[in-house]
Structure formats: structure tokens, C-alpha cells
C-alpha positions as CSV (number, residue, x, y, z in Angstrom):
1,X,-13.4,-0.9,-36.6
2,X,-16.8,0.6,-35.6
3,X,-18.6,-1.8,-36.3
4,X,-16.6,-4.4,-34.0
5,X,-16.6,-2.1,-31.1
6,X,-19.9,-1.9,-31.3
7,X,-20.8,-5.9,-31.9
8,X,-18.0,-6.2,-28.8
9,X,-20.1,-4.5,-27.0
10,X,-23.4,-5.4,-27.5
11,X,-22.4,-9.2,-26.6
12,X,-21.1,-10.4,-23.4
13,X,-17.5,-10.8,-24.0
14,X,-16.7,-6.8,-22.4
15,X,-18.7,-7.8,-18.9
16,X,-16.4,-11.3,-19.2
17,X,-13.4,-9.3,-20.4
18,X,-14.1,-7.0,-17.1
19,X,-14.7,-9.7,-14.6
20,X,-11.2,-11.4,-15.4
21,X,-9.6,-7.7,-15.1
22,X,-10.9,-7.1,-11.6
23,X,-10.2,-11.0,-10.6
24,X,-6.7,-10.7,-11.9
25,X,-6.5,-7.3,-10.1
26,X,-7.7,-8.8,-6.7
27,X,-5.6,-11.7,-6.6
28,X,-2.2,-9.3,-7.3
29,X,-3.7,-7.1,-4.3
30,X,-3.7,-9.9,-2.6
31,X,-0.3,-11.3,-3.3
32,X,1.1,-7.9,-2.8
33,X,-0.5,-7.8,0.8
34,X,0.6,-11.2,1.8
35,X,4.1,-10.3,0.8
36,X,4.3,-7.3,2.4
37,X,2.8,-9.3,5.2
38,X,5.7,-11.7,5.5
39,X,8.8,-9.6,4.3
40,X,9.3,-8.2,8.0
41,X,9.7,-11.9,9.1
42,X,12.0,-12.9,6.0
43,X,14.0,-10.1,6.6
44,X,14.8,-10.3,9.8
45,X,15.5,-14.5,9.5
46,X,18.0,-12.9,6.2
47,X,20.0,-11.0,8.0
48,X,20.2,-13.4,11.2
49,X,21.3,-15.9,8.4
50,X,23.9,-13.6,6.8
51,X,25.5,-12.4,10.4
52,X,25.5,-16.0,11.4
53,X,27.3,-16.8,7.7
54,X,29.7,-13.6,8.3
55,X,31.0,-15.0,11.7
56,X,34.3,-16.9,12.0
57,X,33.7,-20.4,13.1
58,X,35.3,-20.7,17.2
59,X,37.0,-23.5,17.9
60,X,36.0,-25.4,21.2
């Protein structure tokens, strides 16, 4: 197990290995911003939706 830690090491599969874990990281940052960007907006279009859905219908 040494011995392939070490070899791991030595090559460049750890610096690949550690680019793809900070690019995944950013673009989850980045999809966590833009949805906490938008939920105000959703939200209030959601509930405008459900009080328009909990009305009776008036007949003209």
C-alpha cells in the first residue's frame, strides 16, 4: 500500500485528482449561489400560484 501511495504521488494523477476536486467544488458553489439567487423569485411566484389555485372560481 506504500508503495502505491508513494508511486500516486510521485506521478501526476494527485495534482489531476486535485484539480477535478476544486472544479467540481466551484461549480456546486456556483449552483448553490444561483439557486439561492432565484429561490426569493420562485417562491414568491409559488405561493401567488397556490393562493390563486386556493380561490373559488366567481362567476360573472
Amino acid at each position: 500500500m506504500q508503495a502505491f501511495l508513494n508511486s500516486f504521488l510521485k506521478s501526476g494523477d494527485g495534482a489531476v485528482t486535485v484539480d477535478w476536486v476544486v472544479l467540481t467544488a466551484a461549480i456546486v458553489g456556483l449552483g448553490v449561489v444561483a439557486g439561492l439567487a432565484v429561490k426569493p423569485s420562485v417562491e414568491s411566484k409559488s405561493n401567488a400560484i397556490a393562493a390563486s389555485l386556493a380561490t373559488p372560481p366567481t362567476n360573472p
